[in-house]
C-alpha positions in Angstrom: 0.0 0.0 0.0 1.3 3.6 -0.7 1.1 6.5 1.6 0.6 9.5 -0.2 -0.8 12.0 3.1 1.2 15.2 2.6 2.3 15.8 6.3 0.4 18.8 7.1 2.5 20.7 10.7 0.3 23.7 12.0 3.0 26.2 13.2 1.0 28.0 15.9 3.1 30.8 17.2 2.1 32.6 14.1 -1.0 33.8 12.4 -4.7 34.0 13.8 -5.2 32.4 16.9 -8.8 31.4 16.5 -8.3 29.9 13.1 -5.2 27.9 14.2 -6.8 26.6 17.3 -9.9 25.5 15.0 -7.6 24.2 12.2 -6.5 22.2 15.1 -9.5 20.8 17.1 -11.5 19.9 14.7 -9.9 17.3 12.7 -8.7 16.2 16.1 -12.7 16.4 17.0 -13.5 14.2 14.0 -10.8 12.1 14.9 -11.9 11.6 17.8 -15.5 10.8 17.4 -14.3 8.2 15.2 -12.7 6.3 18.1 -15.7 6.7 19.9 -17.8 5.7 17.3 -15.4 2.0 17.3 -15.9 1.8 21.0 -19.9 2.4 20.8 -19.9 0.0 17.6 -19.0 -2.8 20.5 -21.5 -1.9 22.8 -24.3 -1.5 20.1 -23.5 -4.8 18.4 -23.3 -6.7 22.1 -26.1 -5.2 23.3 -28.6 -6.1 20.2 -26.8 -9.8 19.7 -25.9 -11.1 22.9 -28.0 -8.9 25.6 -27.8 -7.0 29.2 -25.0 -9.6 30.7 -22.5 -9.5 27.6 -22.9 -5.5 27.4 -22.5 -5.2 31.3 -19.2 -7.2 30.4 -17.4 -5.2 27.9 -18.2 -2.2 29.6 -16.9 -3.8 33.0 -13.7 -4.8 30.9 -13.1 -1.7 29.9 -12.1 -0.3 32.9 -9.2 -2.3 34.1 -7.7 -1.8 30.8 -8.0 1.8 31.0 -5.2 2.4 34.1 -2.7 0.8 32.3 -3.5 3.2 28.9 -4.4 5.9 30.7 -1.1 5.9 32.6 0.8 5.7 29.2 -1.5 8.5 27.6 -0.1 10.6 30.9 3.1 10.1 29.8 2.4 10.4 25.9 1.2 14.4 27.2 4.9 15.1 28.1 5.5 13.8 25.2 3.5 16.4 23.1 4.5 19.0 25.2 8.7 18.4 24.9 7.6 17.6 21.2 5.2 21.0 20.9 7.9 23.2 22.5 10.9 21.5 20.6 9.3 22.4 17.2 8.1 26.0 18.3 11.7 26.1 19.0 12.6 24.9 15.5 14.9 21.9 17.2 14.3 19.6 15.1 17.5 17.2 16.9 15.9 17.5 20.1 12.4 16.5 18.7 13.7 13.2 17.3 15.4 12.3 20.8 12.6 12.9 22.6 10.8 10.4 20.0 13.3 7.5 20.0 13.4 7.5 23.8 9.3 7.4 23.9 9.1 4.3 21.2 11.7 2.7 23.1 9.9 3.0 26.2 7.0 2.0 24.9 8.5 -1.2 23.2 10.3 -2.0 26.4 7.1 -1.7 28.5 4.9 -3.5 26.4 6.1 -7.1 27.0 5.6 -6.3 30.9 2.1 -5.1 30.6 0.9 -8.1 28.3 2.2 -10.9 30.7 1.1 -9.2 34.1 -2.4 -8.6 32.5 -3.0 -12.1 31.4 -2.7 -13.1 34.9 -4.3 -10.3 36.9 -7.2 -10.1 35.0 -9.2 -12.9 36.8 -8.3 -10.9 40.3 -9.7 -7.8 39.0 -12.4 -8.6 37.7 -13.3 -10.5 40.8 -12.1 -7.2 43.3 -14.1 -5.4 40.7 -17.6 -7.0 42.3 -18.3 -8.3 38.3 -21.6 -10.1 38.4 -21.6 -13.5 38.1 -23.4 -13.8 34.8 -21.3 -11.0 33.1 -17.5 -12.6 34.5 -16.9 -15.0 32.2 -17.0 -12.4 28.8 -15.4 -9.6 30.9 -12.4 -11.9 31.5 -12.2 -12.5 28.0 -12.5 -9.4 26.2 -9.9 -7.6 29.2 -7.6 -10.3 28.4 -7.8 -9.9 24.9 -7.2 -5.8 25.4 -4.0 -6.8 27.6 -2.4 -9.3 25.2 -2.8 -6.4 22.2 -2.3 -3.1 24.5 0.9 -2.8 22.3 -0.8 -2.0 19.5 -3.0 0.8 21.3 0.1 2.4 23.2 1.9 2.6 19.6 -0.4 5.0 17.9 -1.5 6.9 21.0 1.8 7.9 21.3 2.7 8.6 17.5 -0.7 10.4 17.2 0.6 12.9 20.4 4.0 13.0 18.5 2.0 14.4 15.1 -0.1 16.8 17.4 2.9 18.4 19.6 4.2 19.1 15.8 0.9 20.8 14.9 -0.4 17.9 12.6 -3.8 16.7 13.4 -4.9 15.5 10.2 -2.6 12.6 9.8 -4.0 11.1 13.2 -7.5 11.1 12.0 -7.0 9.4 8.7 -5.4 6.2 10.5 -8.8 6.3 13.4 -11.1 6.6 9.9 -9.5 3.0 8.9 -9.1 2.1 11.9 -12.7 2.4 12.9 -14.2 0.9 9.4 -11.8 -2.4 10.3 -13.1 -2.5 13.6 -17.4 -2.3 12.1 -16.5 -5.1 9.8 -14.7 -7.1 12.4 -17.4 -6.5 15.0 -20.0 -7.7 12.3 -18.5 -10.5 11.4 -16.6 -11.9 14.7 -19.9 -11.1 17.0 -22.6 -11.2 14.4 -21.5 -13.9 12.3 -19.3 -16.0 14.4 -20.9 -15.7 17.4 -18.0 -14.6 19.1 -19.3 -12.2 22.0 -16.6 -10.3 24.0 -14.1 -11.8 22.5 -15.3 -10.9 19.2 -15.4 -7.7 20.7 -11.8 -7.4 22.3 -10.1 -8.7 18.7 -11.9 -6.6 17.0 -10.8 -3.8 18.9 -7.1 -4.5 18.9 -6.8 -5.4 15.4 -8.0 -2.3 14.4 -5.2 0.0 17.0 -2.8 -2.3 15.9 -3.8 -1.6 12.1 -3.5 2.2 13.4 -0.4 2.0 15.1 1.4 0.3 11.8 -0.1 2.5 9.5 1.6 6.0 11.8 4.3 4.4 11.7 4.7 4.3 7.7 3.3 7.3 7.6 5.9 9.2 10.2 8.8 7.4 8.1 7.6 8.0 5.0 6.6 12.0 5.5 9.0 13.0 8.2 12.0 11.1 7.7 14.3 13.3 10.1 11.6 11.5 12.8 12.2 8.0 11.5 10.4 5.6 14.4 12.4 2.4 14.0 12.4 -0.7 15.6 15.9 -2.1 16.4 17.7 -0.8 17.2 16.3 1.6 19.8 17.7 4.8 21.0 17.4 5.6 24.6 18.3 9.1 25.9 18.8 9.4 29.6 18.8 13.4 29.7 15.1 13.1 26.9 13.9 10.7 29.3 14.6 13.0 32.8 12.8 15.6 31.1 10.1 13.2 29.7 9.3 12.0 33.0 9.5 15.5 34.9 6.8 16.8 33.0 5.0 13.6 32.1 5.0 11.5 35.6 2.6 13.6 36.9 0.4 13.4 34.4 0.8 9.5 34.0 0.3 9.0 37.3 -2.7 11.5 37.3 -4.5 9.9 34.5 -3.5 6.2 35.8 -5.2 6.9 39.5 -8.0 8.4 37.7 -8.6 5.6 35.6 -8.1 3.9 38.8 -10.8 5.5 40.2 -13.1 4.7 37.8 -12.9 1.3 37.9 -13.8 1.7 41.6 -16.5 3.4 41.1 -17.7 0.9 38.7 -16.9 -1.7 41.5 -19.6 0.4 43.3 -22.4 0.7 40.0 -21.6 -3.3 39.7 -22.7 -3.5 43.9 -26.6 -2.5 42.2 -27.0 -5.4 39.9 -26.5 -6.0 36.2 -28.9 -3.7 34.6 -27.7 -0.7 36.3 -24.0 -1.9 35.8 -25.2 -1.8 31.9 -27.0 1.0 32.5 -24.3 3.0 33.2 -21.8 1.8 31.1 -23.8 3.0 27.9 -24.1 6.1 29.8 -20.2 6.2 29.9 -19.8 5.7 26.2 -22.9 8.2 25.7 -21.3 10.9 27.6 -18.3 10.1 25.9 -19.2 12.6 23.1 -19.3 15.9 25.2 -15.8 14.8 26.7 -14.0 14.8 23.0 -15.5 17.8 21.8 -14.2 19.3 25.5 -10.9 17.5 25.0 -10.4 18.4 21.1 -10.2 22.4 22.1 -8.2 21.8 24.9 -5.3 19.6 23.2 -5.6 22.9 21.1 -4.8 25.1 23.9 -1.9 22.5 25.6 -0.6 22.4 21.8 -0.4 26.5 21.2 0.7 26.6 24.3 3.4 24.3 24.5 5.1 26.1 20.9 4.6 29.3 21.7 6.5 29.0 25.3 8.7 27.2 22.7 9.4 30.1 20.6 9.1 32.5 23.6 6.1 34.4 22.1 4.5 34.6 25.9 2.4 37.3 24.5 -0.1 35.2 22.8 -1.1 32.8 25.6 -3.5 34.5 27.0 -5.7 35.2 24.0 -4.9 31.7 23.1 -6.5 30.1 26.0 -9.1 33.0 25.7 -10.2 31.5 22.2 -9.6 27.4 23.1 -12.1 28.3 26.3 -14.7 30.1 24.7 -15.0 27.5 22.0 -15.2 24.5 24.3 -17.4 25.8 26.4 -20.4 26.3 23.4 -18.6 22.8 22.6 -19.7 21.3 25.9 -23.0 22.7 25.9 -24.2 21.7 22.7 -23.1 18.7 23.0 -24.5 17.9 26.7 -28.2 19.3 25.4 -28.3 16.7 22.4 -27.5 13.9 25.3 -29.8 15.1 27.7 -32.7 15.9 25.7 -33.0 12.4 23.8 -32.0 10.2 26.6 -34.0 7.4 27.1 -34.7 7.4 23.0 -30.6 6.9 22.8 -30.1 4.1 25.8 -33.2 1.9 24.0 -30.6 1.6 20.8 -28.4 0.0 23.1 -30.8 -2.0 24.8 -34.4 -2.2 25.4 -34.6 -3.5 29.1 -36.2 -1.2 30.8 -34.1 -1.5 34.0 -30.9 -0.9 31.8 -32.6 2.7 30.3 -34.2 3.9 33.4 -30.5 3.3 35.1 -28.7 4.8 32.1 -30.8 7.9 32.4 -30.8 8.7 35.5 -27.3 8.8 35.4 -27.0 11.1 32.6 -29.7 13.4 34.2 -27.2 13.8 37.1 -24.1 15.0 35.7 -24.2 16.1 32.5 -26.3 19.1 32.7 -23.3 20.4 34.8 -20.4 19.6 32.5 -19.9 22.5 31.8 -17.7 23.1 35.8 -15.6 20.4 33.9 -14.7 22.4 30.8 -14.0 25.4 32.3 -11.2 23.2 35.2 -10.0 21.2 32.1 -8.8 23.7 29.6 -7.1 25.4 32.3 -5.0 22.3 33.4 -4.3 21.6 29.7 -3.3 25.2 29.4 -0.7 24.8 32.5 0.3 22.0 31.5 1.3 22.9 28.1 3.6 25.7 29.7 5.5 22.7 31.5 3.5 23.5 35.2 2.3 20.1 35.6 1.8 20.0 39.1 -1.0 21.7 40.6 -2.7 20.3 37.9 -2.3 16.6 39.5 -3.2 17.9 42.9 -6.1 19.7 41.7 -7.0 15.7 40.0 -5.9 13.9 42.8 -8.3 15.8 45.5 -11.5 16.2 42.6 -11.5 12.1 42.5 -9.9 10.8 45.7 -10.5 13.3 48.3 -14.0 14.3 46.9 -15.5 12.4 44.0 -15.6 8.0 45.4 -16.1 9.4 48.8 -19.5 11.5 48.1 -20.5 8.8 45.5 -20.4 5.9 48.6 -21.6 8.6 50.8 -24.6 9.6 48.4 -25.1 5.8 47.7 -25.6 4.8 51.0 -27.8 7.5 52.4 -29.9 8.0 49.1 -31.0 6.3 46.2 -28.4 3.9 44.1 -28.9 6.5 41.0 -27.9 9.9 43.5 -24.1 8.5 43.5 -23.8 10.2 39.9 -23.6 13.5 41.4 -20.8 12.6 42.4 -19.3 14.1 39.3 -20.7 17.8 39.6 -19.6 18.1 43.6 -16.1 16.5 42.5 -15.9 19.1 39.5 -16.7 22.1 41.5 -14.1 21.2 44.6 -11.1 20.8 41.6 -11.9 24.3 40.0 -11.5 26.2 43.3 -7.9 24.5 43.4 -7.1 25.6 40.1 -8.8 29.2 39.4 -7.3 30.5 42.3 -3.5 29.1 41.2 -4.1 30.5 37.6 -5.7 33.8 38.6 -2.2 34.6 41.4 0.1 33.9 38.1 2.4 32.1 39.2 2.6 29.7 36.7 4.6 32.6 34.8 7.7 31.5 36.3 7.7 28.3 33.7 6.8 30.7 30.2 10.9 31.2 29.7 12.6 28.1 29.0 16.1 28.0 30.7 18.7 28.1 28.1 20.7 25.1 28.8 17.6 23.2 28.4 16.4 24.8 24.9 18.5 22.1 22.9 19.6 18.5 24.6 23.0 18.3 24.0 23.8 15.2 21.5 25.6 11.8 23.3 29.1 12.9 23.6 28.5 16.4 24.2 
């Protein structure tokens, strides 16, 4: 097959700031909704083929999965930042050390992460409270997720590599193939063969892996001062201190929060099945008002990140001015056309009545708010894109551990099982009065000017 995607970098310390951040988010948006679409494609076909256990399952499966990527995604945000700031910088040397180091990381990690997931997953799933008629396809699509997380690891982090260089395009071609792959496989290994979960799970990790092969070509092919290569690896001590300074945080931010979740849904699994389902499709439904939220604000981490880079300091503000403004409307559109059509939406995924009167109550309860949540997110996406990485994981760490699970088991035991899910809006509101105040005193300022000896990492030998 021939590549022949013109590599398309968005150079964000110049031009019009609302144009570029748009030029930005929205093939990222599209992108995105793509992946989601693969994810829901699962969820519908279970749902309709195989019924409330099976579709309680692969959502339940998720979840486990999900620390492990999450905690890699944390990492692939330093990542884009070093990468964003390096090519605002115009260092092109110091771009493709801070790529070797990550693929090598990634390749060495990999092996680890299949083995130790093979044989944990039976112990999670059981510490997870799965139902009894739902364990049997959650073990196998999570172990089917473990033995191909390689696959998914590989293109989140080459797709943050393309972003932190502006190119957002490229990332959405390989989810478009990647997401018509994963429909025909879904079809044909859970319609056709019968194959449930497991359908599911291969279906799934085909299609990443199919994603992850085809960056790869494409990075080589289009940016060969980048080349990603497999042997032999390149590991650069001083790339990886830096990587992990400004990308540790974030790993271990999104790891515990995937963490979270899955305790959380050890508490929705507590209420039976149906409202285990219930909420799952709830989680994929709300899905869609998170990427538009998360589109604009990989804008905003992205025009950050190069224009600390290039020193421009002057256009922050109005950058993060533009990236808020936009996914705000972003958020509320997209949280009326949930709301409004809810219990039409959770019949397509199944028409137990239980599972839909669950699913919606859920939604009621959080998503009308989200909102809180766009405003607290593009501002720790904002500081985290000028390297202050910090108060953004405190501000994460107290919304979920400190506030969200304990008012969720709080509001499950004194009120009705469905009152937990407002868990979300109390957890939201406690994280932005962490990081307002920190943004409004301006002292994240002190990271805008990149020490010099840092600009460039020196080259080995140096």
């Amino acid at each position: 097959m021939r590549l022949s995607l013109k590599p398309k970098t968005l150079n964000m310390t110049e031009g019009n700031i609302f144009k570029l951040i748009v030029s930005f988010a929205i093939p990222l948006l599209i992108g995105s909704l793509f992946q989601l679409l693969y994810n829901v494609v699962d969820s519908l076909v279970i749902g309709n083929f195989e019924g409330s256990a099976a579709l309680a399952a692969v959502g339940i499966g998720h979840y486990p999965q999900n620390i492990v990527v999450n905690f890699f995604l944390g990492l692939g945000t330093g990542v884009t930042v070093l990468v964003s700031q390096f090519f605002g910088a115009a260092d092109e040397r110091s771009v493709k050390k801070v790529i070797d180091t990550a693929n090598t990381l990634i390749l060495a990690a990999s092996p680890i992460l299949m083995v130790g997931g093979y044989f944990l997953t039976a112990p999670i799933l059981r510490g997870m409270n799965t139902p009894d008629d739902s364990f049997a396809e959650a073990y196998a699509y999570l172990v089917v997720l473990f033995l191909g997380i390689a696959g998914t690891l590989g293109y989140n982090l080459n797709a943050g590599i393309l972003r932190g260089m502006g190119d957002s395009i490229s990332p959405l071609i390989f989810l478009i193939i990647a997401c018509g792959i994963n429909i025909v496989l879904d079809l044909l290994f859970i319609g056709w063969f019968g194959w449930s979960c497991l359908g599911a799970g291969l279906a799934t990790i085909i299609a990443q892996w199919c994603s992850w092969i085809f960056s790869i070509l494409f990075i080589n092919k289009k940016y060969p001062q980048y080349k990603i290569r497999i042997w032999p690896l390149a590991f650069h001590k001083d790339v990886f201190g830096r990587m992990m300074k400004i990308g540790l945080p974030l790993a271990f931010n999104s790891g515990l929060f995937a963490l979270g979740h899955t305790m959380l849904s050890s508490l929705v699994n507590s209420h039976g099945t149906a409202f285990a389902a219930g909420y799952n499709v709830c989680s994929k439904l709300d899905s869609i008002t998170w990427l538009g939220l998360s589109s604009f604000a990989s804008a905003v981490t992205t025009f950050a990140g190069q224009n600390v880079g290039a020193g421009k300091n002057d256009r922050l503000m109005e950058g993060l001015k533009k990236g808020m403004l936009l996914a705000l409307l972003t958020t509320v559109v997209t949280s009326l056309a949930l709301v409004l059509p809810a219990p039409w939406l959770f019949s397509l995924f199944d028409n137990n009545p239980a599972v839909i009167a669950a699913g919606t109550a859920a939604m009621y309860r959080f998503e009308p708010l989200y909102v809180i949540y766009a405003f607290f997110y593009v501002l720790t996406c904002f500081l985290n894109g000028v390297g202050d990485v910090k108060i953004p994981f405190i501000a994460n760490l107290v919304l979920f551990w400190a506030i969200r699970l304990p008012a969720a088991y709080a509001l499950s035991y004194f009120f009705r099982p469905e009152d937990l899910f407002f868990c979300y809006p109390i957890s939201w509101v406690g994280g932005l009065a962490i990081v307002l105040p920190y943004f409004l005193s301006g002292k994240w300022k002190r990271f805008l000017v990149l020490p010099k000896e840092k600009e460039t990492i020196p080259a080995d030998g140096e």
